[in-house]
ZALOKE-802664 format. One record per residue: residue in three letters; x, y, z of N, C-alpha, C in turn. Coordinates in nm, 3 decimals, m for minus. Example, Ala and Ser with C-alpha at 12.3 -4.5 7.8 and 13.67 -1.06 7.14 Angstrom:
<nodes>
aa, nX, nY, nZ, caX, caY, caZ, cX, cY, cZ
ALA, 1.319, m0.569, 0.780, 1.230, m0.450, 0.780, 1.320, m0.330, 0.780
SER, 1.285, m0.225, 0.708, 1.367, m0.106, 0.714, 1.290, 0.003, 0.787
</nodes>
This chain:
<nodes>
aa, nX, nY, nZ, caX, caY, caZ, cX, cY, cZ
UNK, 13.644, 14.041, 6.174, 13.540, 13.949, 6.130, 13.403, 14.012, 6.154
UNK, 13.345, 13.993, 6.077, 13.217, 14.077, 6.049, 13.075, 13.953, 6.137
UNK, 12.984, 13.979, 6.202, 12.919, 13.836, 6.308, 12.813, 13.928, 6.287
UNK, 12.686, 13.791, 6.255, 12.549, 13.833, 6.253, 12.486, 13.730, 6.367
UNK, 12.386, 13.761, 6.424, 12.313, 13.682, 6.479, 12.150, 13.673, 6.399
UNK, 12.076, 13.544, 6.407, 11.944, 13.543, 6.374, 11.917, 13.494, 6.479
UNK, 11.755, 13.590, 6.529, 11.683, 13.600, 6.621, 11.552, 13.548, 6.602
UNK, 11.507, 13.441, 6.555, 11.388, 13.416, 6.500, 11.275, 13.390, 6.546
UNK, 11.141, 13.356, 6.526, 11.068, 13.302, 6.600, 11.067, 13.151, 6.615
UNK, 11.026, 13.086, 6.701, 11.022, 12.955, 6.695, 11.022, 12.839, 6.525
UNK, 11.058, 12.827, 6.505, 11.034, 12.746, 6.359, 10.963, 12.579, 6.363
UNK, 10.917, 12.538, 6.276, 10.799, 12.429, 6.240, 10.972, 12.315, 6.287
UNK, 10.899, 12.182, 6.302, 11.041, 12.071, 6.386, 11.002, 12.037, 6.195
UNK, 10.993, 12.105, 6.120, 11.053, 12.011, 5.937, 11.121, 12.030, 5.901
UNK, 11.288, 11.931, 5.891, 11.405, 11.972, 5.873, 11.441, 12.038, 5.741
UNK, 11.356, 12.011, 5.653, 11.348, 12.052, 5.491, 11.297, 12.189, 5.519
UNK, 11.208, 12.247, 5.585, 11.145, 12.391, 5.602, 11.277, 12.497, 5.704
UNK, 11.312, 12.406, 5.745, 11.385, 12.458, 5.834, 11.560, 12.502, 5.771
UNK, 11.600, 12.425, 5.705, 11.690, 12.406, 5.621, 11.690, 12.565, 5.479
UNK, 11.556, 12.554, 5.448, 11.485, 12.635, 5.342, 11.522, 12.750, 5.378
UNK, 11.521, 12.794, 5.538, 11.452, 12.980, 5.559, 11.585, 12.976, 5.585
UNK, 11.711, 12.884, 5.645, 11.819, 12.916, 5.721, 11.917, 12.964, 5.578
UNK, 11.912, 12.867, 5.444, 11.994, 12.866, 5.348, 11.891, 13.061, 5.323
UNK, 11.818, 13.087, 5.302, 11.762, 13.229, 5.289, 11.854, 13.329, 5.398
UNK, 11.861, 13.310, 5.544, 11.929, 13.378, 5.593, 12.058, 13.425, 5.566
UNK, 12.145, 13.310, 5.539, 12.280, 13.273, 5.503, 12.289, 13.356, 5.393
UNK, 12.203, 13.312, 5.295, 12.235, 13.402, 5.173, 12.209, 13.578, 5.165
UNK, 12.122, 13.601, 5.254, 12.130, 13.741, 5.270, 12.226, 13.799, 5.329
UNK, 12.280, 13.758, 5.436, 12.348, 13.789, 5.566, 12.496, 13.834, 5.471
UNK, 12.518, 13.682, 5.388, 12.680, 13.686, 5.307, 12.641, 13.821, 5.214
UNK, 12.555, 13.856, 5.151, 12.583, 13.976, 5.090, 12.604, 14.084, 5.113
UNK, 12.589, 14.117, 5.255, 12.613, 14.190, 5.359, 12.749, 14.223, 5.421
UNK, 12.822, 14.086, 5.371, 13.019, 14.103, 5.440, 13.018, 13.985, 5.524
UNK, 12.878, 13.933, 5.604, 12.898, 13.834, 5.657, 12.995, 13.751, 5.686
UNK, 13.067, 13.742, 5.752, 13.168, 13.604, 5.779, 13.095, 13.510, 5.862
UNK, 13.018, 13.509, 5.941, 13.012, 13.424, 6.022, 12.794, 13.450, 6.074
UNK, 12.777, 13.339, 6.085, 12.586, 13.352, 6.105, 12.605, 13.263, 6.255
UNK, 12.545, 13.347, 6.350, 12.524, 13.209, 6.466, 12.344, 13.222, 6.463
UNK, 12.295, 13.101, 6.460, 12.180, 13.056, 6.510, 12.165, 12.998, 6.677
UNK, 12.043, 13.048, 6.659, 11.971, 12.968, 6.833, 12.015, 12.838, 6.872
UNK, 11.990, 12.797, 6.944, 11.995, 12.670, 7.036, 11.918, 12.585, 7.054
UNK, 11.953, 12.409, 6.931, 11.846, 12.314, 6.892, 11.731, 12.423, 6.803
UNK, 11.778, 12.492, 6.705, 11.756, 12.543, 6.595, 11.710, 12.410, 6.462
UNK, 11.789, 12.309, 6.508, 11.705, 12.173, 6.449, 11.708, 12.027, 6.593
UNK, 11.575, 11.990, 6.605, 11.478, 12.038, 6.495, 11.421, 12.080, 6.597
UNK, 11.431, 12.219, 6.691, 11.347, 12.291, 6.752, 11.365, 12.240, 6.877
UNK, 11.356, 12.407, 6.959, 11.411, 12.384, 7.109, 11.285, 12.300, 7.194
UNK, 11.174, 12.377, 7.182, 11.063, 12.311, 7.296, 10.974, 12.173, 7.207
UNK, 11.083, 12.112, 7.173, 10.979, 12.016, 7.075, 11.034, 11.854, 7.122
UNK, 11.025, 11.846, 7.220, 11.070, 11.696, 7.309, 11.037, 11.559, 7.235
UNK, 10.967, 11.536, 7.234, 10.918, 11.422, 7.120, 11.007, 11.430, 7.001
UNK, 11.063, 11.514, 6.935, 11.162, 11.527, 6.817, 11.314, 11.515, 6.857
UNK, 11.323, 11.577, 6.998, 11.492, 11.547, 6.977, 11.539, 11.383, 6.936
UNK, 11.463, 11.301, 7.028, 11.536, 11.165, 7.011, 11.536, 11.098, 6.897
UNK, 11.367, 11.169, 6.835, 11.311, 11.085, 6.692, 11.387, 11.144, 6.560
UNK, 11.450, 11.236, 6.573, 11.471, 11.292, 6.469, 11.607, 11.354, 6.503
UNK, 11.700, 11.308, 6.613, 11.893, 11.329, 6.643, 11.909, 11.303, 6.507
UNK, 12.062, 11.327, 6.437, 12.104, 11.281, 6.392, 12.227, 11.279, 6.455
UNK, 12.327, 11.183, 6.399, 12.483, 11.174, 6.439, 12.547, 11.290, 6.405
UNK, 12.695, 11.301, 6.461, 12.759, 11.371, 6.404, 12.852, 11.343, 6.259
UNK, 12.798, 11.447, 6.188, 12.853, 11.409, 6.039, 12.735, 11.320, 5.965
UNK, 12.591, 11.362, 5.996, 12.521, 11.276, 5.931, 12.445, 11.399, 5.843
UNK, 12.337, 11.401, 5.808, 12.282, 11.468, 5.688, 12.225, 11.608, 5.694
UNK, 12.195, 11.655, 5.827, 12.228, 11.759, 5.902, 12.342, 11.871, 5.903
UNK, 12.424, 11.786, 5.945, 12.604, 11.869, 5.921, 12.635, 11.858, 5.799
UNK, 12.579, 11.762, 5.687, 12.617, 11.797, 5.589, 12.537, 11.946, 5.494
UNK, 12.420, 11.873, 5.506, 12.360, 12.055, 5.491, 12.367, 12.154, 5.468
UNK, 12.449, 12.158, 5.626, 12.514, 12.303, 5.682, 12.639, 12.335, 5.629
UNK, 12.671, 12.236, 5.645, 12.801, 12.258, 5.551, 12.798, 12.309, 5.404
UNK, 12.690, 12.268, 5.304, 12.663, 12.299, 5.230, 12.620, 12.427, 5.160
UNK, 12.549, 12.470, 5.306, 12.471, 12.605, 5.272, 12.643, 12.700, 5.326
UNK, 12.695, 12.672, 5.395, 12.840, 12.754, 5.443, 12.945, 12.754, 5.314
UNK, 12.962, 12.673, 5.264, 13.009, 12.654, 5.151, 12.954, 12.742, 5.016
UNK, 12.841, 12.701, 4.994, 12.769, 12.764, 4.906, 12.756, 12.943, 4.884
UNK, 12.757, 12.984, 5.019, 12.758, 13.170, 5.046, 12.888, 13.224, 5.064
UNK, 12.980, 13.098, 5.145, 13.131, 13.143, 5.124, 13.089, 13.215, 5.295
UNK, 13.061, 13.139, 5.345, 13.013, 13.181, 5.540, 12.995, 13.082, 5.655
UNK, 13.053, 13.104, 5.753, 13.041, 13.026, 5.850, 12.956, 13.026, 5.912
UNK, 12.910, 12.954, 5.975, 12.760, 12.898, 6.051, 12.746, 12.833, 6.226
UNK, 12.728, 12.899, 6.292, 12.723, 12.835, 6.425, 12.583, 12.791, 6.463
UNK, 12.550, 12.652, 6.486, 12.383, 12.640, 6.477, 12.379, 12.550, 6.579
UNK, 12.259, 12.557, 6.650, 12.229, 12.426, 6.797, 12.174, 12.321, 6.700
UNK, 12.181, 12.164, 6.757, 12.133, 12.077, 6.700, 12.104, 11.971, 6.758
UNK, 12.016, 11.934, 6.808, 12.006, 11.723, 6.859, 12.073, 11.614, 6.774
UNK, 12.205, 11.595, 6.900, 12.278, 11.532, 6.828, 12.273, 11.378, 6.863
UNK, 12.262, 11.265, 6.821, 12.234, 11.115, 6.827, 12.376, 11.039, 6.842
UNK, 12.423, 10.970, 7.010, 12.574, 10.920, 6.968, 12.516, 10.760, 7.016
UNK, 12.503, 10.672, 6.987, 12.465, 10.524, 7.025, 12.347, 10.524, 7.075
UNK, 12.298, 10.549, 7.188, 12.186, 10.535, 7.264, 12.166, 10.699, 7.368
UNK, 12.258, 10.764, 7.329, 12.264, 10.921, 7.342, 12.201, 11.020, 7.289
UNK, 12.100, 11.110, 7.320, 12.069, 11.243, 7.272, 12.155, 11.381, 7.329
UNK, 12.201, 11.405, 7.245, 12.287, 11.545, 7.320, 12.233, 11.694, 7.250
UNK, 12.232, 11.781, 7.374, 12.222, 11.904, 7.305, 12.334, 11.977, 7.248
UNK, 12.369, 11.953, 7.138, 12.470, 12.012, 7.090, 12.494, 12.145, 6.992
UNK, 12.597, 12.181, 6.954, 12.598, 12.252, 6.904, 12.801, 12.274, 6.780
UNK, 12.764, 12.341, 6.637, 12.856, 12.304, 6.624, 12.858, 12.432, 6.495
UNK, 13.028, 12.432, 6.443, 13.078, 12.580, 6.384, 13.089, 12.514, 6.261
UNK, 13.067, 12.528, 6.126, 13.136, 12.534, 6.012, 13.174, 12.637, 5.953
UNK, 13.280, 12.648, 5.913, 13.361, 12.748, 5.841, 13.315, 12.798, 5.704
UNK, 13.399, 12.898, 5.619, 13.337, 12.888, 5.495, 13.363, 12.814, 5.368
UNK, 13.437, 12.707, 5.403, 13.444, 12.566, 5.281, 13.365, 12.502, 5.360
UNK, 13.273, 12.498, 5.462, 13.178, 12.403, 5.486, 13.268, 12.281, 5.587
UNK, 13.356, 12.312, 5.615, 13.414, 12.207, 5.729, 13.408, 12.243, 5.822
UNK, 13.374, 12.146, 5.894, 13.344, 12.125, 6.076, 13.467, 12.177, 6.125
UNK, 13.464, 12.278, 6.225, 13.601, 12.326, 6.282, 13.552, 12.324, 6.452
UNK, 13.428, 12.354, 6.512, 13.432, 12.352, 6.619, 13.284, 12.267, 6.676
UNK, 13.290, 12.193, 6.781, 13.159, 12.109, 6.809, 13.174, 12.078, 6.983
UNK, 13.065, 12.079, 7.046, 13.030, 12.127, 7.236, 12.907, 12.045, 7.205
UNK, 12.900, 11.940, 7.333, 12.774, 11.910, 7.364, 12.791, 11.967, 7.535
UNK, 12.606, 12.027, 7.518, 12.586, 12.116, 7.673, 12.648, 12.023, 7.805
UNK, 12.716, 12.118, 7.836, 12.738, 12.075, 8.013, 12.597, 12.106, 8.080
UNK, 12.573, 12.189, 8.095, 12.464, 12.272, 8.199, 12.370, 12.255, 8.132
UNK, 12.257, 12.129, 8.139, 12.141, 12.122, 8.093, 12.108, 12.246, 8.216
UNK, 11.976, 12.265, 8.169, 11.865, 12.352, 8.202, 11.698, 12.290, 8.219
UNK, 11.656, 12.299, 8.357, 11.513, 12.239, 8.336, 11.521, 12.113, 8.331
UNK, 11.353, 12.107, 8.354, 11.298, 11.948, 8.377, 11.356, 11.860, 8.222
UNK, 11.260, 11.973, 8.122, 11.281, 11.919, 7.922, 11.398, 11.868, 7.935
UNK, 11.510, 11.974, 7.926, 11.655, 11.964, 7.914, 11.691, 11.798, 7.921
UNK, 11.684, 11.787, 8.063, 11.767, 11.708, 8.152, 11.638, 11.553, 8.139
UNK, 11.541, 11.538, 8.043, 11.464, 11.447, 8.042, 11.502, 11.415, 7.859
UNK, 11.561, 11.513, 7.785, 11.572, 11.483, 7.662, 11.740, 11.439, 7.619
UNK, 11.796, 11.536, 7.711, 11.946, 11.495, 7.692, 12.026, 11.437, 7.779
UNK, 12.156, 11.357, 7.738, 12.263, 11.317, 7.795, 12.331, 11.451, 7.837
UNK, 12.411, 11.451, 7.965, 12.483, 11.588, 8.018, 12.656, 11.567, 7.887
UNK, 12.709, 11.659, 7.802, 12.792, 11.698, 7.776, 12.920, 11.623, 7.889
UNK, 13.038, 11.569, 7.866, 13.134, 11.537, 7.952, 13.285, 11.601, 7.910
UNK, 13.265, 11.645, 7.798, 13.369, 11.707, 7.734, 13.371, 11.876, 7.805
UNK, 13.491, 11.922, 7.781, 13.558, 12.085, 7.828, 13.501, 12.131, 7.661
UNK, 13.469, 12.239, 7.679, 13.433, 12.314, 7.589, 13.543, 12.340, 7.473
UNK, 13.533, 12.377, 7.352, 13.631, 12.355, 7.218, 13.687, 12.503, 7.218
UNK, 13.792, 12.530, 7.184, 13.834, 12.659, 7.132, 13.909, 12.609, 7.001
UNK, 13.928, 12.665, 6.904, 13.935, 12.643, 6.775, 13.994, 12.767, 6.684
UNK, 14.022, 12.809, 6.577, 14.069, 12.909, 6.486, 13.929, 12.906, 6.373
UNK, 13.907, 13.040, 6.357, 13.791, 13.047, 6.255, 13.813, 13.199, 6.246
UNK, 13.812, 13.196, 6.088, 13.912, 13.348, 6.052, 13.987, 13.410, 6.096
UNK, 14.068, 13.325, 6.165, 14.184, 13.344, 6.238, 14.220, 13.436, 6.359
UNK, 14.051, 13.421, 6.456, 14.040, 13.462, 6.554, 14.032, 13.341, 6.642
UNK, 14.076, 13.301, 6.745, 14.048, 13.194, 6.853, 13.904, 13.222, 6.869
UNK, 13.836, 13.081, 6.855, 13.707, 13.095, 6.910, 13.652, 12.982, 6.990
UNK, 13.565, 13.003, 7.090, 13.517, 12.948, 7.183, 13.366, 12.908, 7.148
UNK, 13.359, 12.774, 7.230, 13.166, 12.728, 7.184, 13.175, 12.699, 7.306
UNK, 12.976, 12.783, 7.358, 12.936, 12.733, 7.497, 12.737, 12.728, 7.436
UNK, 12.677, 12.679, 7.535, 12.480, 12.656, 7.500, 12.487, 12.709, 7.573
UNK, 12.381, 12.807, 7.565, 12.255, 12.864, 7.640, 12.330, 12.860, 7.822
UNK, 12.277, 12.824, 7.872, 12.234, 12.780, 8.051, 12.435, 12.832, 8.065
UNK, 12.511, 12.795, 7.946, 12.687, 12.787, 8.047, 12.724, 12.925, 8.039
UNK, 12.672, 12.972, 7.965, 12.744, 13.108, 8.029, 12.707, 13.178, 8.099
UNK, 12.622, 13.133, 8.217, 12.596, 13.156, 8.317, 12.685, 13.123, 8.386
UNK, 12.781, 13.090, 8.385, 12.832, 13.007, 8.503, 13.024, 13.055, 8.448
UNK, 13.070, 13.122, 8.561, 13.178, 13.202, 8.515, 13.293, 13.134, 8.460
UNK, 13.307, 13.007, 8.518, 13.352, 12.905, 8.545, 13.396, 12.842, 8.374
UNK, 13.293, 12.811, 8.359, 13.319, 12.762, 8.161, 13.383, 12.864, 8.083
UNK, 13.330, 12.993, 8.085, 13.367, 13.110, 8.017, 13.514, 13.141, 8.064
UNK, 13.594, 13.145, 8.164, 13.712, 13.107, 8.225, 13.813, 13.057, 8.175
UNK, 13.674, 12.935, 8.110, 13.825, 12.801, 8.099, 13.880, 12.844, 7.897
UNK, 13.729, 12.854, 7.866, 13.776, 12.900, 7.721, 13.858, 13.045, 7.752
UNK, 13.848, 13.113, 7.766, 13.958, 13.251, 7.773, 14.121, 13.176, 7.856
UNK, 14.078, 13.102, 7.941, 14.215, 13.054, 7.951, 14.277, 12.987, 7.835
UNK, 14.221, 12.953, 7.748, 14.294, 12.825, 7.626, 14.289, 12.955, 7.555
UNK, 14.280, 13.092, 7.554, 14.323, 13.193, 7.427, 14.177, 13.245, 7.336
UNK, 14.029, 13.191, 7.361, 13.946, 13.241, 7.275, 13.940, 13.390, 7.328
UNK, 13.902, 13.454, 7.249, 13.925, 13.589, 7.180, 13.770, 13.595, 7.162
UNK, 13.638, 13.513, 7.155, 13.533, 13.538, 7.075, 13.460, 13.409, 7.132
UNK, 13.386, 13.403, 7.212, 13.269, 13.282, 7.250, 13.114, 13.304, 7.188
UNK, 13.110, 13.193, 7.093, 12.965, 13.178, 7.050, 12.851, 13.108, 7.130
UNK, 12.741, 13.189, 7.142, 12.669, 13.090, 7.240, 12.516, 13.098, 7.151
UNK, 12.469, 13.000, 7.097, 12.350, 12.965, 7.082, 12.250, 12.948, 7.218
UNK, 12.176, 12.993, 7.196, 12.034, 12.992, 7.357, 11.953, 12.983, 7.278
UNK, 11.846, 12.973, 7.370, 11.707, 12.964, 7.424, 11.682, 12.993, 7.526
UNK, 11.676, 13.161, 7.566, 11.613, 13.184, 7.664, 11.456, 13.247, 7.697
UNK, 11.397, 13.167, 7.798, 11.273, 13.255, 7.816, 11.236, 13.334, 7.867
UNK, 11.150, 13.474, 7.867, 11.115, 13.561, 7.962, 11.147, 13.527, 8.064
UNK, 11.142, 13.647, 8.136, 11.155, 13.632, 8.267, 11.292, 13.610, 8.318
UNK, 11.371, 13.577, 8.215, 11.539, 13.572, 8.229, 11.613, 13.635, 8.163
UNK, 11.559, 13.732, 8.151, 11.686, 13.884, 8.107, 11.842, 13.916, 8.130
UNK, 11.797, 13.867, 8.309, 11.917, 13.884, 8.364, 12.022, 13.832, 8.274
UNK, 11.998, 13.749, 8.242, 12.137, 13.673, 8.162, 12.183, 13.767, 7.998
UNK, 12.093, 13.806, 7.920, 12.165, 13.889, 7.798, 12.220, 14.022, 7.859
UNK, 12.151, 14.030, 7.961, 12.161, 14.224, 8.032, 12.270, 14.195, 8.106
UNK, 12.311, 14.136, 8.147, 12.407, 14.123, 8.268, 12.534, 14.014, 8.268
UNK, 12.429, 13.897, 8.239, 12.568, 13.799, 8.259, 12.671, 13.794, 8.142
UNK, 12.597, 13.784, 8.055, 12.660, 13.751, 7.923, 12.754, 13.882, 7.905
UNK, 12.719, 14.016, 7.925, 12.852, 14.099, 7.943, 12.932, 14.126, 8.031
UNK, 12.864, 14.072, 8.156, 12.993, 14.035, 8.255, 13.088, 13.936, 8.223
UNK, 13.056, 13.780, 8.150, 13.127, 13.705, 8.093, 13.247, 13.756, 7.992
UNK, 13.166, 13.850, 7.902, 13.287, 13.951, 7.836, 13.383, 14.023, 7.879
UNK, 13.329, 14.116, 7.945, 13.403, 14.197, 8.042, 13.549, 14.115, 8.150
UNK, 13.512, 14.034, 8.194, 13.558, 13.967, 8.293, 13.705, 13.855, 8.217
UNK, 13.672, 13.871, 8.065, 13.738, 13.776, 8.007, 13.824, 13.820, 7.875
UNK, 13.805, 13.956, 7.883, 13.802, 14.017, 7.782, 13.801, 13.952, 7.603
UNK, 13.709, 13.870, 7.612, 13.624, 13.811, 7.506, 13.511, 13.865, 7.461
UNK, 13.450, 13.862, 7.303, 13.314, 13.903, 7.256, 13.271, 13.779, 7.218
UNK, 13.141, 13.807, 7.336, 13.041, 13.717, 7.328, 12.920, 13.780, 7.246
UNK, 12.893, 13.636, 7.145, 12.791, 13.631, 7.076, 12.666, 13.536, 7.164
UNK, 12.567, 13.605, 7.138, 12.437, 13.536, 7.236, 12.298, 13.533, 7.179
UNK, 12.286, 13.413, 7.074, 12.180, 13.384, 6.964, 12.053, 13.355, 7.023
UNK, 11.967, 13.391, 7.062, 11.810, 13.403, 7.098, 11.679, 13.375, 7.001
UNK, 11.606, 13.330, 7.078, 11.446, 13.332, 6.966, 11.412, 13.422, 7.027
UNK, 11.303, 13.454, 6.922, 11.125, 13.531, 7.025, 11.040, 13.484, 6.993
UNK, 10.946, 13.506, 7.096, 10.831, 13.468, 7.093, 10.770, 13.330, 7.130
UNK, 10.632, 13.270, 7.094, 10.616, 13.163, 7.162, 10.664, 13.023, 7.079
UNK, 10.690, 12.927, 7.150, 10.700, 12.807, 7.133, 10.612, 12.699, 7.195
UNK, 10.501, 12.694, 7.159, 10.400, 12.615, 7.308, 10.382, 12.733, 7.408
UNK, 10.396, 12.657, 7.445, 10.433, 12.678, 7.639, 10.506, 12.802, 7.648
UNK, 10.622, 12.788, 7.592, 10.741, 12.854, 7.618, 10.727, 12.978, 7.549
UNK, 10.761, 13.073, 7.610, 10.783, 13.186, 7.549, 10.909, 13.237, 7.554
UNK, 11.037, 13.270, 7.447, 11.114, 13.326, 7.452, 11.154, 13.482, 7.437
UNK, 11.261, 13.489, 7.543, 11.240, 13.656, 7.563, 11.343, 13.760, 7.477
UNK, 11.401, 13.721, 7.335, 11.458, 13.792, 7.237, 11.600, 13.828, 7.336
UNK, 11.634, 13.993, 7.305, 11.725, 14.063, 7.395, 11.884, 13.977, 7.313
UNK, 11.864, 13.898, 7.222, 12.044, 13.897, 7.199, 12.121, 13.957, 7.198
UNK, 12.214, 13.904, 7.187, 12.362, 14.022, 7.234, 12.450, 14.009, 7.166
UNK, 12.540, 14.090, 7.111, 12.681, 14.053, 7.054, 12.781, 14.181, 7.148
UNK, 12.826, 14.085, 7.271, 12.890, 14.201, 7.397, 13.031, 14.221, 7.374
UNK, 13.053, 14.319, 7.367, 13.235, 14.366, 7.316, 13.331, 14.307, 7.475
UNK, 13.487, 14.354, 7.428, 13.537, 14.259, 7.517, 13.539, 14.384, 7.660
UNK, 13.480, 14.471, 7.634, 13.464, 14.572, 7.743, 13.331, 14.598, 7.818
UNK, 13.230, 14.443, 7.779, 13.115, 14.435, 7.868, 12.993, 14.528, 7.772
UNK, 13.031, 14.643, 7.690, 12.934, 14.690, 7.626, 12.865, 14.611, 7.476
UNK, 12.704, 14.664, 7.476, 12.725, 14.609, 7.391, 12.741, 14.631, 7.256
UNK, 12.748, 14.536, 7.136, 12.811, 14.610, 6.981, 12.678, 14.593, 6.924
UNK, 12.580, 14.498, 6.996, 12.466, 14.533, 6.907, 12.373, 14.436, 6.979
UNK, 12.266, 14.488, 7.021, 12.149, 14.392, 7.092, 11.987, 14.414, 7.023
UNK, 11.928, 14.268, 7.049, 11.768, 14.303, 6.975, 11.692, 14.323, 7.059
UNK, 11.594, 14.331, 7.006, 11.483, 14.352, 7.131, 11.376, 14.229, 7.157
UNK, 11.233, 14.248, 7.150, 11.136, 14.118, 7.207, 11.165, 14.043, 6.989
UNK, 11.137, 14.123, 7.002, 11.058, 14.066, 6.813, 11.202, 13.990, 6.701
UNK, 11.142, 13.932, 6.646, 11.243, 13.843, 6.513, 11.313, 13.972, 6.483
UNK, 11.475, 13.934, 6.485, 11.591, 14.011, 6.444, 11.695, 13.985, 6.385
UNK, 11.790, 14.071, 6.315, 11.877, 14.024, 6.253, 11.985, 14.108, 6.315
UNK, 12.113, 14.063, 6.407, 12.195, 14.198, 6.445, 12.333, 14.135, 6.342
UNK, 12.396, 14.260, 6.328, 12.530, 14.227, 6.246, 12.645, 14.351, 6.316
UNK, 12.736, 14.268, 6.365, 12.890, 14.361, 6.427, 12.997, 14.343, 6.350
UNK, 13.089, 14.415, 6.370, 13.176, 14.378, 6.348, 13.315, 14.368, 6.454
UNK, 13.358, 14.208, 6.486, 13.477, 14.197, 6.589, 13.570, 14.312, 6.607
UNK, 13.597, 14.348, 6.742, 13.707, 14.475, 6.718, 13.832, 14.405, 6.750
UNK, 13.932, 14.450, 6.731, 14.041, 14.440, 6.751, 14.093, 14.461, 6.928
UNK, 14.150, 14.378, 6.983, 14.153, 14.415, 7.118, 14.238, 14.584, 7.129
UNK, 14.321, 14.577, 7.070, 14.387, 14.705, 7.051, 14.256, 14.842, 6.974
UNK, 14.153, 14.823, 6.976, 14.091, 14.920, 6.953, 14.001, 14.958, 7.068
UNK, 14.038, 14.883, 7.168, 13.953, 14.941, 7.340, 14.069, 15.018, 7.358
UNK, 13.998, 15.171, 7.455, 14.090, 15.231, 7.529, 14.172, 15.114, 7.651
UNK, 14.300, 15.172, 7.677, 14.368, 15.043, 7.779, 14.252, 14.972, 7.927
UNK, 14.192, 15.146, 7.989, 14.122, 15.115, 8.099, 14.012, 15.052, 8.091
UNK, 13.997, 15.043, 7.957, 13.787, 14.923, 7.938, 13.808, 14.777, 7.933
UNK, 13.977, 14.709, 7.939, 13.984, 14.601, 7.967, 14.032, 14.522, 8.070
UNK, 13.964, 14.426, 8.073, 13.993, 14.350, 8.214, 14.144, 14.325, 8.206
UNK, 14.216, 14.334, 8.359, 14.337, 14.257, 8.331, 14.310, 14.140, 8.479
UNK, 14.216, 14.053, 8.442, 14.207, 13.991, 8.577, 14.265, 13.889, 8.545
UNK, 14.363, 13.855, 8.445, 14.441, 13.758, 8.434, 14.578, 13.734, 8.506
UNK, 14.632, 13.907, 8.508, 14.781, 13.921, 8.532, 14.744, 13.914, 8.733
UNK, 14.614, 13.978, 8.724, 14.618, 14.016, 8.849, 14.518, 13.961, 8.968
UNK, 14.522, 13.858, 8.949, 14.438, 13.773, 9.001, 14.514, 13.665, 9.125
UNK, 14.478, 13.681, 9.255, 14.552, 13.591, 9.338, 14.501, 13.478, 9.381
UNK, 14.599, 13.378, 9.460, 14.518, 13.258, 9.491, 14.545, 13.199, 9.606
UNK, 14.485, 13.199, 9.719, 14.513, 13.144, 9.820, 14.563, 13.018, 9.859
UNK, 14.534, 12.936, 9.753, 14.605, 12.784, 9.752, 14.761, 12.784, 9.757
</nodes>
């Protein structure tokens, strides 16, 4: 499977403008071999834009996901995108996969808010993270802040994903996490993690680029730097690592309990 990431700069909270540049991405990306586009995290309608998540959630399966679905459909490409999602009296940071007929195959609302914003705009996620089939690789959905935490990344490689998508928003000053964690998460799981980033400012916020698409041997297959990017890999085959670049901390792992 062929995986692009877009690295963008912050974008305007207008779901019609926003909608506009993404169906542009999509369509470039698919002429390319594209199978699969992951976007950032609350990519609608925008990560540092608090006043919009609640005013402007939509449900799941409301005009949003249809969209997306649309534009996935339309290029013949799957789409992993963050979104403010609206469930009764709920804002969630969510995030969710369409395939390339445009059907919903995988959907995660965040466990691990992050920050004051986070945890003042959203409901905490109560669900285990999704693993799912999408081009007939097992795949895993985690946000931003969880794959930090070895623990989530764990549980999807225990249910069989092969490939964890993670939409972020991270800001300067937190490197550590594309440089380090996110291919220790690989490494450790022998999964390729995808790790969708902005740059640049948002307000306040400044995001610090550095995405990743980390092979299941911790290296990476393709990373950006500070500025708006486009990276494109292609999934390897686990049988195309030499034997010693993969973890076997599955077989060999003990437990004192």
């Amino acid at each position: 499977m062929r995986v692009a990431i877009v690295q963008p700069q912050p974008l305007s909270s207008d779901p019609a403008q926003i909608f506009a540049i993404i169906e542009t991405w999509v369509d470039g990306l698919s002429s390319l071999g594209v199978d699969m586009v992951v976007l950032p995290e609350l990519i609608l309608p925008g990560y540092n834009r608090p006043e919009d998540h609640r005013s402007q959630a939509q449900p799941l399966g409301g005009s949003w996901c249809k969209a997306m679905g649309d534009i996935a459909r339309k290029n013949g490409c799957a789409i992993c995108y963050g979104w403010a999602e609206r469930l009764d009296d709920d804002v969630f940071n969510a995030a969710s996969v369409v395939d390339k007929t445009g059907a919903r195959v995988g959907h995660y609302r965040k466990i691990q808010l992050f920050g004051d914003m986070e945890r003042a705009s959203f409901a905490f996620g109560t669900e285990p993270p999704p693993v799912f089939d999408l081009n007939g690789t097992r795949t895993g959905l985690l946000i931003c802040y969880d794959i930090e935490f070895p623990e989530h990344a764990r549980a999807l490689a225990r249910a069989g994903a092969e490939l964890i998508l993670v939409p972020t928003a991270n800001p300067v000053g937190y490197d550590h996490a594309p440089d380090l964690l996110v291919r220790a998460r690989a490494s450790e799981n022998a999964a390729v993690v995808v790790y969708a980033n902005y740059s640049g400012p948002d307000r306040e916020v400044v995001f610090g680029g550095l995405s990743v698409i980390a092979g299941s041997d911790g290296q990476a297959l393709a990373q950006a730097g500070r500025g708006p990017a486009m990276l494109i890999a292609d999934v390897p085959e686990p049988t195309d690592y030499p034997k010693e670049a993969i973890s076997v901390q599955f077989d060999d792992l003990r437990s004192l309990e």
